[in-house]
C-alpha distance (Angstrom), angle and dihedral (degrees) to the residues before:
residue distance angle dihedral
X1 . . .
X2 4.04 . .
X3 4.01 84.6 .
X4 3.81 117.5 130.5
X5 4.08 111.5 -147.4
X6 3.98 85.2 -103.6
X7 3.80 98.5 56.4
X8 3.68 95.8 -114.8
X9 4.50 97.5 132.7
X10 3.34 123.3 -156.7
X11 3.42 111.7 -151.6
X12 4.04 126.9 -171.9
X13 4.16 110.6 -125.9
X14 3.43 117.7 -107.6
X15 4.00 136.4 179.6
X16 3.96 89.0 -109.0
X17 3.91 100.6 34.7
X18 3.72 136.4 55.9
X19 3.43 117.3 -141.2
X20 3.83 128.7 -131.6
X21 3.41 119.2 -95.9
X22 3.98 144.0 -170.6
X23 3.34 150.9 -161.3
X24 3.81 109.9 -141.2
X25 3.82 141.4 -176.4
X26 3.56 131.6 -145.9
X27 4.00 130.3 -175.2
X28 3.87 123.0 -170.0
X29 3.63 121.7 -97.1
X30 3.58 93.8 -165.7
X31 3.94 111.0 99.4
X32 3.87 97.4 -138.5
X33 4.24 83.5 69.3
X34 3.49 105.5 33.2
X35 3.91 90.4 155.3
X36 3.62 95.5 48.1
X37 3.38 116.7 121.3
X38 4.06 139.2 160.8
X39 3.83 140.0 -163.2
X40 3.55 125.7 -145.9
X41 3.70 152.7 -179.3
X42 3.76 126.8 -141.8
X43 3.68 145.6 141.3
X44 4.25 96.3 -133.7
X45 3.72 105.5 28.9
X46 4.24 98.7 -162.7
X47 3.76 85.3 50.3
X48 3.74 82.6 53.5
X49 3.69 96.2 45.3
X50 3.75 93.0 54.3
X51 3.99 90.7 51.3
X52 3.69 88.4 57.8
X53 3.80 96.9 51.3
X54 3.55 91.0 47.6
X55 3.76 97.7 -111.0
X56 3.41 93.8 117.8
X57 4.44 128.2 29.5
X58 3.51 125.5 -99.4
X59 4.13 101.8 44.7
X60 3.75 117.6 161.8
X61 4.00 110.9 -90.0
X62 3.75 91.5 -126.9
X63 3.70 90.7 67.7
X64 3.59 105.9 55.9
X65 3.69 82.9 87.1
X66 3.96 106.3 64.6
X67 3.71 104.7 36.1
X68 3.00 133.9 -163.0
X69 3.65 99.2 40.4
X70 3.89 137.9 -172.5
X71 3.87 135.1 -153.5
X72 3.53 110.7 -121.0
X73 3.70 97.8 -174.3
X74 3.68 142.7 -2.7
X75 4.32 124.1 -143.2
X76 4.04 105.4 -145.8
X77 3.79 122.6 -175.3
X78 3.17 108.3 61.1
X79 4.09 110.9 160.6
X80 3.95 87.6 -151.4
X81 3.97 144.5 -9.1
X82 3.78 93.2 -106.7
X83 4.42 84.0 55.7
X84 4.03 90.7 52.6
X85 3.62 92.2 42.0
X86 4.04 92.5 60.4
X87 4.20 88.6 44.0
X88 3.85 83.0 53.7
X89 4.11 99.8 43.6
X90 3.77 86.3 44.7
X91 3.83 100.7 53.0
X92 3.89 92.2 36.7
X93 3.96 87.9 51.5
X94 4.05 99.0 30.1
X95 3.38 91.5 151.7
X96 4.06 97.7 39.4
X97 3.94 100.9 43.9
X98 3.92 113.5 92.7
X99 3.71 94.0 -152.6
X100 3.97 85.5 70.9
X101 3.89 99.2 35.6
X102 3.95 90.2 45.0
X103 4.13 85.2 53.9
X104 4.05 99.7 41.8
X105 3.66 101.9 6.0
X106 3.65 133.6 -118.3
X107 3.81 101.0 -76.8
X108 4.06 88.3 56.4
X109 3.91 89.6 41.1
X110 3.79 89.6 48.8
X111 3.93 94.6 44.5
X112 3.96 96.0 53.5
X113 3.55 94.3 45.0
X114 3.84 90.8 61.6
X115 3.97 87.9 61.0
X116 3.67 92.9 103.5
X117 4.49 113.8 -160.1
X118 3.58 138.1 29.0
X119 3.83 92.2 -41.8
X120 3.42 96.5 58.6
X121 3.60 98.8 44.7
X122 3.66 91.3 50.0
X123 3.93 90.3 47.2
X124 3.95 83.8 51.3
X125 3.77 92.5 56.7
X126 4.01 94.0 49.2
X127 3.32 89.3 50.5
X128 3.94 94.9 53.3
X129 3.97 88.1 38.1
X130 3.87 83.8 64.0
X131 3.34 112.9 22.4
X132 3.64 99.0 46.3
X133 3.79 125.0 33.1
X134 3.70 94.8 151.8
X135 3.76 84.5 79.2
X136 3.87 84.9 63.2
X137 3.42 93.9 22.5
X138 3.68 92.9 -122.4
X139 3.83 94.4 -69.1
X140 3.98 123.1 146.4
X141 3.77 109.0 -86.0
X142 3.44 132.8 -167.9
X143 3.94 130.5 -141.0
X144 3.50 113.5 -157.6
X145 3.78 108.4 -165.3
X146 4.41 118.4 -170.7
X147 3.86 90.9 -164.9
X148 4.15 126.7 52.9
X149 3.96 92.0 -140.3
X150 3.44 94.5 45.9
X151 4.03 77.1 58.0
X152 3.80 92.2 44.2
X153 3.39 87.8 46.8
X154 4.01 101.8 60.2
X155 3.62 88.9 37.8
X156 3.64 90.7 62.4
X157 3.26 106.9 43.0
X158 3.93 117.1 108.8
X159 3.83 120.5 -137.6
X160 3.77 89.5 176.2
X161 3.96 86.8 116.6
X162 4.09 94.8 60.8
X163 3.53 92.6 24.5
X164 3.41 115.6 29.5
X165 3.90 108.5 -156.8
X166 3.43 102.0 0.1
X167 4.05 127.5 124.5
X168 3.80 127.4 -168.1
X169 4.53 100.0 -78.5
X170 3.60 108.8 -103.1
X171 4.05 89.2 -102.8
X172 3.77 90.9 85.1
X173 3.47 122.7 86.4
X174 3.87 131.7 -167.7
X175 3.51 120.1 -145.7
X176 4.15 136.5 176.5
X177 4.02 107.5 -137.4
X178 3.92 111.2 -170.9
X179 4.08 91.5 -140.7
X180 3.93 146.8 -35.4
X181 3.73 90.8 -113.3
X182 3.68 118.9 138.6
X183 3.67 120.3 -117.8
């Protein structure tokens, strides 16, 4: 089996299957960057993770800067590529993508995009979660956090501001993995 010992399955594309995909997060273990963070797409997240350290070709250019790096979180669920693709544009380009400034407007979009680390990224995310579910068209997602605070963290942050009353739908689920190692 292709399984890793946290559930997450990579699966190779074929003509008659879709393969899994995620959205992931990474922040910068190295202390000149400590607010450094980056969001991804992929369809086998450790793969991923080694590209962006440089342990493996093809890493994203925007990460040479920052290594070593470490995913935070991982988005599961995604009905199709095309689905995680517009979670991904949106969150990388909060302030930019007109499915979020159409839902909480532009000076809401433009305020949470200036949150700069971890934080902000992870109050981005909520936001979308709730805001938007035509960007996962309302399908069951699941968060895969690697750290407990980081956990903590999402939970508490309030949204009331952009969206007054509004919690993350009951489709999303939270979960602590222990790592993205292979097995």
């Amino acid at each position: 089996s292709d399984e890793t010992p946290n559930g997450l399955v990579p699966r190779k594309q074929s003509r008659n299957r879709t393969s899994a995909c995620f959205c992931y997060l990474l922040s910068s273990l190295n202390p000149k960057y400590p607010n450094k963070t980056y969001i991804g797409f992929t369809v086998d997240p450790p793969r991923r993770l080694d590209q962006h350290n440089g342990v493996k070709l093809r890493g994203a250019k925007r990460t040479a800067t920052g290594r070593p790096w470490e995913i935070r979180l991982v988005v599961e669920g995604f009905p199709s590529h095309k689905t995680a693709y517009r979670l991904e544009y949106a969150w990388q380009h909060f302030d930019k993508s007109h499915a979020v400034r159409d839902v909480i407007g532009d000076k809401w979009a433009r305020k949470l995009k200036r949150n700069r680390g971890l934080e902000g990224q992870l109050a981005m995310l909520k936001v979308l979660l709730i805001a938007c579910p035509d960007l996962y068209e309302s399908r069951p997602l699941k968060i895969n956090f690697l750290h407990a605070q980081d956990m903590e963290t999402f939970d508490a942050i309030e949204t009331s501001d952009a969206l007054p009353d509004q919690g993350l739908p009951h489709t999303i689920q939270c979960e602590l993995l222990p790592s993205l190692t292979r097995g």
